[in-house]
C-alpha positions as CSV (number, residue, x, y, z in Angstrom):
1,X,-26.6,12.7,2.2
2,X,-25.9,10.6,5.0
3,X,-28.2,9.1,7.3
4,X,-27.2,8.6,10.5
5,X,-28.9,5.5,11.4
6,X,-28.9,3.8,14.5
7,X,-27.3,0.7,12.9
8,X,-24.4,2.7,12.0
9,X,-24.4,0.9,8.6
10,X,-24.5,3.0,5.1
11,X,-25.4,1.9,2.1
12,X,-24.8,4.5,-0.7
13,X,-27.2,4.6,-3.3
14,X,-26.7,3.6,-6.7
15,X,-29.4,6.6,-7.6
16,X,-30.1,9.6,-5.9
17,X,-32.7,11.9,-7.0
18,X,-33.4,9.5,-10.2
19,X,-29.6,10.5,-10.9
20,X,-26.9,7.8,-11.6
21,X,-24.6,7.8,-8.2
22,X,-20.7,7.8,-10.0
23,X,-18.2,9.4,-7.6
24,X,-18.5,9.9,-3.8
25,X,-16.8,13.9,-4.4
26,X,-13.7,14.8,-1.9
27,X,-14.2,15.0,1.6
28,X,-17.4,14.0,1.4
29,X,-17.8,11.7,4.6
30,X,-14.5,13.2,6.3
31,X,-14.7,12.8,10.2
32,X,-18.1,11.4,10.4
33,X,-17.4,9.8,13.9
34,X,-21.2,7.5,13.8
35,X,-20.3,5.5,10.3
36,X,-19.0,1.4,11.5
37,X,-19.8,0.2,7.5
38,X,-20.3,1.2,3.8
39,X,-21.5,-0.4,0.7
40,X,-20.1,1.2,-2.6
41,X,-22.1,0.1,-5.5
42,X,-21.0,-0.6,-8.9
43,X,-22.5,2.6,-10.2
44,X,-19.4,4.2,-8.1
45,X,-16.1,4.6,-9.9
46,X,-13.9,7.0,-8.3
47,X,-14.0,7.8,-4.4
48,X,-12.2,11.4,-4.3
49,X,-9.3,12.6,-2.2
50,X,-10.0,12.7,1.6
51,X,-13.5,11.2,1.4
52,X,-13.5,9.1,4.1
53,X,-10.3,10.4,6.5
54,X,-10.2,10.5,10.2
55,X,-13.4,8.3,10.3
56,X,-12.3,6.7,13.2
57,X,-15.1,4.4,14.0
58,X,-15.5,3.0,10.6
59,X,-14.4,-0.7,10.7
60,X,-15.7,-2.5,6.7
61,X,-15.7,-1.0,3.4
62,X,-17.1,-2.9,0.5
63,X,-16.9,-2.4,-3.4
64,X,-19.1,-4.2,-5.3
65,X,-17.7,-2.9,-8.6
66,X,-14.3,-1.7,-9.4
67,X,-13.0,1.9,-8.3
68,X,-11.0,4.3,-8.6
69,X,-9.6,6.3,-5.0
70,X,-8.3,9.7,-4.3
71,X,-5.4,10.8,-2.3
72,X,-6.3,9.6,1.5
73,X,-9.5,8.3,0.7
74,X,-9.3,6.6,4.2
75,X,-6.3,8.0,5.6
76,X,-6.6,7.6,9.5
77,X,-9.6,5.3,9.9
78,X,-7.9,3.6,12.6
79,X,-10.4,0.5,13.0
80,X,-10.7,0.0,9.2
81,X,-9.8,-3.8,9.2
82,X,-11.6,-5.2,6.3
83,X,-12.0,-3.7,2.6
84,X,-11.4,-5.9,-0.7
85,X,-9.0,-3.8,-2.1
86,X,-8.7,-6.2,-5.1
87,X,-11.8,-3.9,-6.7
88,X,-9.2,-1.0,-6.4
89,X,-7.7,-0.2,-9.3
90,X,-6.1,3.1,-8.7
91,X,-4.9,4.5,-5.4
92,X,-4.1,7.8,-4.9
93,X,-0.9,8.2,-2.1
94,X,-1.1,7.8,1.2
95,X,-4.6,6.3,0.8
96,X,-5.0,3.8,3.7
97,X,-2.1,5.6,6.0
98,X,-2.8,3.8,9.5
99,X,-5.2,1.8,9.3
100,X,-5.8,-1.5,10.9
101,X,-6.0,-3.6,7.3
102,X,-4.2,-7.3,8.5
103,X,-4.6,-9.0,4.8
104,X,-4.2,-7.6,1.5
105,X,-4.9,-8.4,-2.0
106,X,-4.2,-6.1,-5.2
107,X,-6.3,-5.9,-8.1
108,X,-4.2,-6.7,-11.4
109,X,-5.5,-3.9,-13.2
110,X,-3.8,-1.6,-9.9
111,X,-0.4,-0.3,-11.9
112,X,1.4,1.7,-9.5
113,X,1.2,1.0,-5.8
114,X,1.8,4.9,-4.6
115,X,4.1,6.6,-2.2
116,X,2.7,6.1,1.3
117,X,-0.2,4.2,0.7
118,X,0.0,2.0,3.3
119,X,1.9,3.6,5.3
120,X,1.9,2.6,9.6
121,X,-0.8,0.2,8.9
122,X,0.9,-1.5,11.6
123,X,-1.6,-4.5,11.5
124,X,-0.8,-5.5,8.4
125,X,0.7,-9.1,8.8
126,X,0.0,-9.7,4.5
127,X,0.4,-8.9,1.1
128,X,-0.3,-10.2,-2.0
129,X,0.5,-8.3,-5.0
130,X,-1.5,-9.7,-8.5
131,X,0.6,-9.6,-11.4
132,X,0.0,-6.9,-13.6
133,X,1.4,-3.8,-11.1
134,X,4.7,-3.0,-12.3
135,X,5.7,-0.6,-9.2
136,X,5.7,0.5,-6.0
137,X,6.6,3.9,-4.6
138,X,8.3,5.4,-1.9
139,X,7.2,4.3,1.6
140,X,4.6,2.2,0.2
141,X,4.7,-0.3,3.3
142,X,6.6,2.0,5.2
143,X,6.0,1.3,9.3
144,X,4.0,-1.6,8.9
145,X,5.6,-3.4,11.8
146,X,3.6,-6.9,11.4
147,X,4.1,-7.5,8.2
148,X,5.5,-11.2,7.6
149,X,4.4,-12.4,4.2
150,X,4.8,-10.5,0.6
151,X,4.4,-11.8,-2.4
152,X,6.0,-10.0,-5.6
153,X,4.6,-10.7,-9.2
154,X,7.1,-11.3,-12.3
155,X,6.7,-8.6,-14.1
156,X,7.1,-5.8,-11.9
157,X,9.9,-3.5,-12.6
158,X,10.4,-0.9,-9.6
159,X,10.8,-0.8,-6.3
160,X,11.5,2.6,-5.1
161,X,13.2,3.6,-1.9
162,X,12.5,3.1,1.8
163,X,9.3,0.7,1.0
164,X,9.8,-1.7,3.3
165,X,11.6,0.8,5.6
166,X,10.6,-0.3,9.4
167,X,9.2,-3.7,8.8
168,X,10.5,-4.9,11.4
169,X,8.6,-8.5,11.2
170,X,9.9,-9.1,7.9
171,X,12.1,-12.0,7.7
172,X,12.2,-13.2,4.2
173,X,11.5,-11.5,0.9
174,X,11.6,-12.7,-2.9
175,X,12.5,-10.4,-5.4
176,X,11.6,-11.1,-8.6
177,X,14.3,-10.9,-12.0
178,X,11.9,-8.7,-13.3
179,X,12.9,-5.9,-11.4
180,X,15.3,-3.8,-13.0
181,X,14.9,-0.7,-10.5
182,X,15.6,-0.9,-7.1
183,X,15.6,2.3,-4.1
184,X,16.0,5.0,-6.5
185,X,12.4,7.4,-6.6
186,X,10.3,7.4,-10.0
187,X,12.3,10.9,-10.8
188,X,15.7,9.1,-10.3
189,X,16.9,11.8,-8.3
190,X,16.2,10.1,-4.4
191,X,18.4,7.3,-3.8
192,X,18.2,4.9,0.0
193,X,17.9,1.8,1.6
194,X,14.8,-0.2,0.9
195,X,14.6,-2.7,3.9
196,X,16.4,-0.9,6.4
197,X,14.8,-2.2,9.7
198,X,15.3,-3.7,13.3
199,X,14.8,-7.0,12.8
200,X,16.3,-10.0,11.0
201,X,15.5,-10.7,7.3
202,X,16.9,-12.4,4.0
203,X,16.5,-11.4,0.7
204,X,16.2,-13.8,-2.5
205,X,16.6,-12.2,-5.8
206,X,15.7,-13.8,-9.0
207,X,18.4,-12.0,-11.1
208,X,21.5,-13.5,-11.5
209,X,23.9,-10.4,-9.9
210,X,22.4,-7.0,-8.9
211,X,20.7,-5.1,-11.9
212,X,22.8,-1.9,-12.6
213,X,19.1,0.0,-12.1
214,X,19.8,-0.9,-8.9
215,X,20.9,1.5,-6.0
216,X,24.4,0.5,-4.5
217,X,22.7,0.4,-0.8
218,X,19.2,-0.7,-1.6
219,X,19.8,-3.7,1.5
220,X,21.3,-1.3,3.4
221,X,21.0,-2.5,7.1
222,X,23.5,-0.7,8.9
223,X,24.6,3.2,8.9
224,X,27.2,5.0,10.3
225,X,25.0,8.1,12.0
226,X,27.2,10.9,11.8
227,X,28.7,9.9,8.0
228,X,25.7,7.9,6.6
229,X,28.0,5.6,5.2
230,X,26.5,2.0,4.6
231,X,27.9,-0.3,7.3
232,X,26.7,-3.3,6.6
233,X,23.7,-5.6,4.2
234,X,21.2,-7.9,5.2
235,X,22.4,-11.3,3.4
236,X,21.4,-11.1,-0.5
237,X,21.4,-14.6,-2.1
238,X,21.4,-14.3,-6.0
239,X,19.7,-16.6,-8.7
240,X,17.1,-18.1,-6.8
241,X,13.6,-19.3,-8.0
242,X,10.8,-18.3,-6.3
């Protein structure tokens, strides 16, 4: 149970009751307006879907094992600016949806990066993906206005459509050779742009010539709005070491 203690400051149990603490279940802590920080110990593996969403005021999460998290874990905790996501090896999507994360590290065991999982976390200035995740779904970093810096592993293989969709800080991106699907959805049936934004950017891809996994307007940057036809790419340099 929570305890709403004046210091705001919860730190879950690793027992409760003499009973090992494993999974904080779904919805669990959803809208608690008084929680500012929690401590997750390593008993806990799995956070479930919605656990912590729309807990507005809550501002530091930490793991001190490795977990597991449910759809929207923290969906819409709009001060959350520190969590070491690098203990998070499984997201579920839309997970930290606007939040106020600035800095981000991936764990290497984290596979997939899902659809929408940080989605208008329009704080987010970086990103540093550990080798080992091999891709990233729709929308992933969709919105995330002030993002500047991401780094790509070798080794990842799919980069699905509309991920970086709206980042309109982004100025330069490295794409790695390894990547041998590019804005087409993990079905194969959704094809679109993957950059598409406002601002400037360049894009550096490892490969020699564009993969044919590839969709034909993955650097879309300009449409026609009445037709959708692609009028024009952000400049695409081929070859390049990181």
């Amino acid at each position: 149970a929570y305890d709403n203690s004046q210091d705001h400051i919860f730190h879950i149990p690793a027992k409760y009751n003499e009973v090992p603490v494993t999974e904080i279940a779904a919805n669990a802590f959803k809208n608690q307006r008084t929680m500012y920080e929690v401590y997750v110990p390593t008993s806990v593996t799995t956070i479930g879907e919605s656990a912590f969403e729309w807990c507005y005021d809550l501002k530091k999460v930490i793991f001190y094992g490795d977990v597991e998290l449910g759809k929207r874990a923290f969906a819409c905790c709009e001060k959350l600016e520190t969590i070491n996501t690098v203990r998070v090896t499984e997201m579920g999507e839309y997970c930290f949806l606007s939040t106020a994360l600035k800095v981000v590290e991936l764990s290497p065991n984290l596979i997939t990066v899902p659809k929408g999982c940080f989605d208008s976390c329009e704080s987010l200035t970086s990103v540093y993906i550990n080798e080992g995740t091999k891709k990233i779904l729709d929308q992933a970093f969709y919105n995330c206005t002030a993002l500047t810096n991401i780094y790509l592993p070798n080794g990842l293989e799919h980069i699905s459509m509309s991920v970086f969709v709206r980042c309109n800080s982004l100025e330069s991106i490295y794409i790695p050779a390894s990547v041998t699907k590019m804005g087409v959805n993990e079905a194969g049936n959704g094809k679109g742009s993957v950059f598409y934004t406002t601002g400037n950017l360049t894009i550096n891809c490892g490969a020699n010539s564009k993969p044919s996994g590839w969709y034909e307007g993955w650097n879309a940057s300009q449409f026609d709005p009445d037709t959708d036809e692609i009028l024009g790419y952000y400049v695409t340099t081929w070859g390049q070491e990181r």
